[in-house]
C-alpha beads as a LAMMPS data file, in Angstrom:
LAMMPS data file: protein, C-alpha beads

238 atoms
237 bonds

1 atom types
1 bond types

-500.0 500.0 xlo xhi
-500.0 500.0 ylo yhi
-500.0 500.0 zlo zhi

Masses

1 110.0

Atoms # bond

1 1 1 362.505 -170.094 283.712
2 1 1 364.777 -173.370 282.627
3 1 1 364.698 -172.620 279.100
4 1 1 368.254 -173.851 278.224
5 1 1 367.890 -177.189 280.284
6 1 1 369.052 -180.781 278.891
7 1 1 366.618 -181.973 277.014
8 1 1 365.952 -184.851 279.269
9 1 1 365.946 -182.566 282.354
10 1 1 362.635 -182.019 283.981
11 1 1 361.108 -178.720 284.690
12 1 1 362.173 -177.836 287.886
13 1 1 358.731 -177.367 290.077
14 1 1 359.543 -173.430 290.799
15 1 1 359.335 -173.689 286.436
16 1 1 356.145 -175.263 286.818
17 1 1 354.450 -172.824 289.100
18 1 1 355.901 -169.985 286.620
19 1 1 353.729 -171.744 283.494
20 1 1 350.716 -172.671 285.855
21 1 1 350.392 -169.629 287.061
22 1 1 350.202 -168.051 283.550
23 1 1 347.577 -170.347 281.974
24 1 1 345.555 -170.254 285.286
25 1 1 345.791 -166.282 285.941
26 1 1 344.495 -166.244 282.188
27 1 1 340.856 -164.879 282.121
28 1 1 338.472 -163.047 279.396
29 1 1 338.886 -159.716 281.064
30 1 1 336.079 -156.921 280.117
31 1 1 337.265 -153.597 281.507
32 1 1 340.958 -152.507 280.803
33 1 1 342.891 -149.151 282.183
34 1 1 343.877 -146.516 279.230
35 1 1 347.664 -147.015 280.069
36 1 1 349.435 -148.279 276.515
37 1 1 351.367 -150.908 276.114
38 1 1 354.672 -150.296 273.686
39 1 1 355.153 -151.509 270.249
40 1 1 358.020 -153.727 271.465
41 1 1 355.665 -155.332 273.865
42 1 1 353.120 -156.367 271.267
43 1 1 356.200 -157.294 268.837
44 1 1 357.503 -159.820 271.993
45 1 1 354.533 -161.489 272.525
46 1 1 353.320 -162.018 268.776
47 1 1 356.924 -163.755 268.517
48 1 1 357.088 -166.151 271.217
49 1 1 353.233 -167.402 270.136
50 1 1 354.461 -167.907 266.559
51 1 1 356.295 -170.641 268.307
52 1 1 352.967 -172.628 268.527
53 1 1 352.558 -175.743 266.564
54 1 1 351.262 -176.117 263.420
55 1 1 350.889 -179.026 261.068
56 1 1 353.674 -179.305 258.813
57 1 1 354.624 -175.708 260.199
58 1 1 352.135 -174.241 258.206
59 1 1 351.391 -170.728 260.523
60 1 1 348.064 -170.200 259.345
61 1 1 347.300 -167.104 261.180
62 1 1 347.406 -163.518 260.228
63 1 1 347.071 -160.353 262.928
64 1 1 346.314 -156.837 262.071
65 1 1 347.347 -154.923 265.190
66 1 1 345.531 -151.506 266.029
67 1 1 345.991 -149.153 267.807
68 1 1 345.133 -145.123 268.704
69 1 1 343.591 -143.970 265.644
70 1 1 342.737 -146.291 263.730
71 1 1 341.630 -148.736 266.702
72 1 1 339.201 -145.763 267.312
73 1 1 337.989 -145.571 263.634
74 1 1 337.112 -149.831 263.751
75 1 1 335.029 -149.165 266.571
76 1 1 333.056 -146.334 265.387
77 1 1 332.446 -148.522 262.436
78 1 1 330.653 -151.161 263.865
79 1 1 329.137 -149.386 266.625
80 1 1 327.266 -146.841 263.974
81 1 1 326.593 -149.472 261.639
82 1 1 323.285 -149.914 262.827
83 1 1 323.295 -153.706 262.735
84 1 1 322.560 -155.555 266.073
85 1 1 324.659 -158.659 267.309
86 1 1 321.528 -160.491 266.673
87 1 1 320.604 -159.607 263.237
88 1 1 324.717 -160.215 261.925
89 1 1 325.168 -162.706 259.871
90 1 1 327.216 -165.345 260.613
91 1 1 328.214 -166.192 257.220
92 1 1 331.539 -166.852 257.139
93 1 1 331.841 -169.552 259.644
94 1 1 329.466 -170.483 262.512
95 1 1 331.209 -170.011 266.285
96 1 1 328.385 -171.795 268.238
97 1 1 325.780 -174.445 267.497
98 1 1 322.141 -173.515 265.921
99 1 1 320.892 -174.907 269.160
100 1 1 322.562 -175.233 272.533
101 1 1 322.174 -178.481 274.482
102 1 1 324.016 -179.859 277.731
103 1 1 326.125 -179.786 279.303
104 1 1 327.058 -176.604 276.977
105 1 1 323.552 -174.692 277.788
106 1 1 324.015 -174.611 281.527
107 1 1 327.748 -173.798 281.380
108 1 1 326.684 -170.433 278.681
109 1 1 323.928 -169.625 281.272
110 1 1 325.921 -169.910 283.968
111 1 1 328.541 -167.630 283.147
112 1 1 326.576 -164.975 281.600
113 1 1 324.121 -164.800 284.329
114 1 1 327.392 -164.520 286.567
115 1 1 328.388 -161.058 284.757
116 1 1 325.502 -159.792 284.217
117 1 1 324.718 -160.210 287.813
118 1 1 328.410 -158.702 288.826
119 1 1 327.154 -155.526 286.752
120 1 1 323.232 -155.347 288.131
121 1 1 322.064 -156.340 284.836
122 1 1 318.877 -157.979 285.306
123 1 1 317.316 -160.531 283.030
124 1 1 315.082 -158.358 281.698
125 1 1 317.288 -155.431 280.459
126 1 1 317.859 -155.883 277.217
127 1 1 318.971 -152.591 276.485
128 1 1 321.929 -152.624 279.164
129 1 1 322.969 -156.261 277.872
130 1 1 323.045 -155.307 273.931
131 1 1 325.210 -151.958 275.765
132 1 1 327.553 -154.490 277.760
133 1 1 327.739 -156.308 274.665
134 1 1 329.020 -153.306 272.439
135 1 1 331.662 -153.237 274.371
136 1 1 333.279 -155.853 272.602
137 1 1 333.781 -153.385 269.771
138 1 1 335.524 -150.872 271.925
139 1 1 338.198 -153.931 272.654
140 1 1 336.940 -153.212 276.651
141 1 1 338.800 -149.888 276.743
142 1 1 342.241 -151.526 276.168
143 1 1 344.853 -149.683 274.316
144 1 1 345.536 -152.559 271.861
145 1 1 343.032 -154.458 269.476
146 1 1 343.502 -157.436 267.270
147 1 1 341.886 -158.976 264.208
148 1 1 342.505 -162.326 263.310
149 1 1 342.101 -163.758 260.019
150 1 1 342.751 -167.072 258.042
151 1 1 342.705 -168.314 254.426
152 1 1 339.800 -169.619 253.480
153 1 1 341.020 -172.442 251.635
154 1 1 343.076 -174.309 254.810
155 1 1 341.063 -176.938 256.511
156 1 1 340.320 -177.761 260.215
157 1 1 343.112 -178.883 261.030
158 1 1 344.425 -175.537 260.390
159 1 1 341.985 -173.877 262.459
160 1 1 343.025 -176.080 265.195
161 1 1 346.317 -174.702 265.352
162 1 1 344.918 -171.107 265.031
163 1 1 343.295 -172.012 267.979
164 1 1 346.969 -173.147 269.643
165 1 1 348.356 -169.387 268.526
166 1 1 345.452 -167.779 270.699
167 1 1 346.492 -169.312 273.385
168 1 1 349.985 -168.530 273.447
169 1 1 349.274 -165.231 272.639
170 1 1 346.881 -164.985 276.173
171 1 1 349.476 -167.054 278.028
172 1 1 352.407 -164.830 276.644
173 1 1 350.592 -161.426 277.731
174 1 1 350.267 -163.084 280.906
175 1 1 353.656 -163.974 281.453
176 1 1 354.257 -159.664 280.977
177 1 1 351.804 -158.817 283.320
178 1 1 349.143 -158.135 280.834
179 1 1 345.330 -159.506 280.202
180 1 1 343.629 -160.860 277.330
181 1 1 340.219 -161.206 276.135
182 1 1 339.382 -163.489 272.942
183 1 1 336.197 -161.747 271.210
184 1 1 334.791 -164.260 268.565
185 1 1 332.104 -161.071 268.421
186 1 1 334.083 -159.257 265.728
187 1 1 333.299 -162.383 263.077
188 1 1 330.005 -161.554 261.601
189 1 1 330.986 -158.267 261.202
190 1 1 333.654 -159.410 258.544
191 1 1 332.525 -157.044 255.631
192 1 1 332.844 -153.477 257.969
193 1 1 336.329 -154.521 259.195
194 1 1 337.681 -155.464 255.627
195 1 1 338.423 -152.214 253.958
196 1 1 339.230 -150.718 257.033
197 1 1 342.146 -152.815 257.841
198 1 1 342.525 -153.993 254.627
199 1 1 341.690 -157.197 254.888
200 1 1 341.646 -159.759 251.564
201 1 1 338.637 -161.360 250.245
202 1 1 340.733 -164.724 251.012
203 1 1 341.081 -164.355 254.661
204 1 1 338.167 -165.315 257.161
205 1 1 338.160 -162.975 260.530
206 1 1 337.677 -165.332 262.678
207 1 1 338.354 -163.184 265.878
208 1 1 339.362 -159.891 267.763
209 1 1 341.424 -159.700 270.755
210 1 1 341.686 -156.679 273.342
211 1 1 345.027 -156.434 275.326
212 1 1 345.928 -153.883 277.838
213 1 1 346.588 -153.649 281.847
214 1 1 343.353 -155.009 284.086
215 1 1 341.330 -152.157 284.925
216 1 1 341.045 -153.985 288.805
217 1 1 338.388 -151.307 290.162
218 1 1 335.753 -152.760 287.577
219 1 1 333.005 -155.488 288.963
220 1 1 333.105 -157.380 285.475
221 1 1 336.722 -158.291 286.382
222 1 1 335.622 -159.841 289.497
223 1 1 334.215 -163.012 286.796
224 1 1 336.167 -166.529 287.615
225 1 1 334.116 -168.491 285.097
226 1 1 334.203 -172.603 286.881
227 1 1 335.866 -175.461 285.022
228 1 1 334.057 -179.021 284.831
229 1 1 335.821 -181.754 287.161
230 1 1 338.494 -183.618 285.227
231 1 1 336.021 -187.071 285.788
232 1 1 333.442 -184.872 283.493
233 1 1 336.169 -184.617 280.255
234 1 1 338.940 -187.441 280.920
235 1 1 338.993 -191.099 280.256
236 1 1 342.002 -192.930 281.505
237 1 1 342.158 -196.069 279.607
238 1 1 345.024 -198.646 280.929

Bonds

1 1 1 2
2 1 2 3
3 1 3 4
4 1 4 5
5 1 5 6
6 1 6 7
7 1 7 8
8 1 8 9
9 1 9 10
10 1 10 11
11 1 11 12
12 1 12 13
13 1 13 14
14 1 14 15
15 1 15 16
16 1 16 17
17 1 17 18
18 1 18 19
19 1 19 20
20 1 20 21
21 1 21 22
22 1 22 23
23 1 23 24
24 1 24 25
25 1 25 26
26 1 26 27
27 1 27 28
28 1 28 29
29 1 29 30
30 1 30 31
31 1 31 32
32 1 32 33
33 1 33 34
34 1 34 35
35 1 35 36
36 1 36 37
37 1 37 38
38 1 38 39
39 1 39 40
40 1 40 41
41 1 41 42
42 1 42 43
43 1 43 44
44 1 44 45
45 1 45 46
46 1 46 47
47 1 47 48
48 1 48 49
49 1 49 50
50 1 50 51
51 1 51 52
52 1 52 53
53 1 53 54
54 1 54 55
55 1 55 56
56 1 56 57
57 1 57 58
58 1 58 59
59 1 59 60
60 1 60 61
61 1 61 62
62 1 62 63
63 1 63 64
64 1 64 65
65 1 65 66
66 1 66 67
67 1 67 68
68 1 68 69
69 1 69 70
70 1 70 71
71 1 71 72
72 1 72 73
73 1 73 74
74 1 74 75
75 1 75 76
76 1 76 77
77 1 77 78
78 1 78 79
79 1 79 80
80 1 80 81
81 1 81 82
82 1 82 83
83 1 83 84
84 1 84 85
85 1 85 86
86 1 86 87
87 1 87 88
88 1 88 89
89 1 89 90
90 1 90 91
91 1 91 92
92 1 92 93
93 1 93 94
94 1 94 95
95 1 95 96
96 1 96 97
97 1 97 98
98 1 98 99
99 1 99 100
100 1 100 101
101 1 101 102
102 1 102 103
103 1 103 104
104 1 104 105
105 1 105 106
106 1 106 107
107 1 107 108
108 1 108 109
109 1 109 110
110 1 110 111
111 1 111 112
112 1 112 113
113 1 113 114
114 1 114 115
115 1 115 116
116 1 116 117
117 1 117 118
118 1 118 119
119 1 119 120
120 1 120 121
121 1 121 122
122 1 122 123
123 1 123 124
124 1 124 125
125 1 125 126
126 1 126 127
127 1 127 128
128 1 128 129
129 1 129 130
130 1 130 131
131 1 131 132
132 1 132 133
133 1 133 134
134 1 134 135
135 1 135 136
136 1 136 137
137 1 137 138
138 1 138 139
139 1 139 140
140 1 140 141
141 1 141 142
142 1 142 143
143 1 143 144
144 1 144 145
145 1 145 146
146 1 146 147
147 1 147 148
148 1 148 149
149 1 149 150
150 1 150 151
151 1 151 152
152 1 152 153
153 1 153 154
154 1 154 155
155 1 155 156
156 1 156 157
157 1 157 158
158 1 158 159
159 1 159 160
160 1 160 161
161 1 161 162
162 1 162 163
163 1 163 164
164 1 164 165
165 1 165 166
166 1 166 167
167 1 167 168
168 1 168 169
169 1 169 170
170 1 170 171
171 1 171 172
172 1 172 173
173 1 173 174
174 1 174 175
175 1 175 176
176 1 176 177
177 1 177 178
178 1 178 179
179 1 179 180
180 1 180 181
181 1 181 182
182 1 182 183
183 1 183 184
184 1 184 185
185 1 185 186
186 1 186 187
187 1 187 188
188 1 188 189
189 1 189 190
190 1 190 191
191 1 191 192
192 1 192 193
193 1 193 194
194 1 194 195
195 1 195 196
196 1 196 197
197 1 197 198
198 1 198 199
199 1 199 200
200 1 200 201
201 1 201 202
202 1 202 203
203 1 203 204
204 1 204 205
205 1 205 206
206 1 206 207
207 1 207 208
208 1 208 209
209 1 209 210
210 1 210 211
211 1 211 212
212 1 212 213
213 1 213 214
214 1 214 215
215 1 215 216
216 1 216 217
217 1 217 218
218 1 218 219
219 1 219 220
220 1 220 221
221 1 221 222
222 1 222 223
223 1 223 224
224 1 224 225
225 1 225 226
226 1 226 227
227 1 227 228
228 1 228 229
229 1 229 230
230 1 230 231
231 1 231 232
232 1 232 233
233 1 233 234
234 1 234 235
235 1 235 236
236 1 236 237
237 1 237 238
């Protein structure tokens, strides 16, 4: 890529295609192969996101990285906890709305029925949904977890750019062959994760992230989740 171009040179289109094809290939993938992704890797990617903005370059994210061990012990954690997705408490912040409406509802519905029907989950089957589910606490079988936190005391504006440093994170695992998937699951369960990873009292988890190779023999990874048409979200006003 055209990273040392003028700075009133254009991307060249072949640069284009290059970033395109990163943000587009991007996807919440569910199912990863055990093959482990180097230190150095991780260390790469986490540095080119910290390039995201921020206001007043304020950087208010933290990452605890984990891996082998102790990505093992998290999960065990949670999983023998005892306390259903359902029944955590959201008390920290509040992800989604106390009541979905459209055009939100359908779009939820849509894509979960999508899985669970790429798995043969059935409506019905609680039991193998709340199992799909747990997954999120295994990271999907990748190699590499992440826990994201951030002070308590920053505003929205600051989550806003957390939100920016997610992104590059995804689109900078993308652009090394890798796959992402952003698990806002890990939240409620704030208090189990703390002394584990030794998290302050200060910082908010506000998400988990697996990363790892695509595990391409899985059915969940077969999900391309629809985008609304560009008339639903844009207003052009001349």
């Amino acid at each position: 890529m055209n990273l040392l171009a003028p700075k009133n040179e254009t991307a060249r289109g072949d640069d284009a295609a290059i970033v395109d094809a990163a943000i587009t290939s991007r996807r919440s993938v569910r199912a990863f192969l055990p093959d482990p992704v180097d230190e150095q890797t991780i260390r790469d990617i986490l540095a080119v996101a910290s390039r995201a903005p921020s206001g007043t370059n304020m950087q208010p994210w933290k990452v605890y990285v984990v891996t082998g061990e102790a990505k093992t012990r998290l999960s065990q954690a949670i999983l023998s906890s005892g306390i259903r997705p359902e029944k955590a408490e959201w008390d920290e912040y509040k992800y989604y709305p106390d009541k979905f409406f459209e055009p939100y509802l359908s779009r939820r519905r849509a894509v979960g029925f999508a899985l669970y029907s790429l798995l043969g989950i059935g409506r019905r089957e609680v039991e193998k949904m709340r199992a799909q589910h747990d997954r999120n606490f295994v990271f999907f079988d990748a190699p590499v977890g992440m826990i994201f936190t951030i002070d308590r005391r920053l505003n929205k504006g600051s989550w806003i750019d957390h939100g920016m440093f997610l992104q590059s994170i995804m689109i900078a695992a993308r652009g090394r062959g890798l796959h992402t998937c952003p698990q806002a699951a890990f939240a409620p369960y704030h208090r189990i994760i703390r002394p584990i990873l030794g998290i302050p009292d200060e910082e908010i988890v506000v998400c988990g992230m697996a990363l790892g190779h695509e595990d391409p023999t899985k059915p969940e990874n077969r999900l391309r989740s629809e985008r609304a048409a560009l008339e639903e979200f844009v207003s052009f006003v001349r």
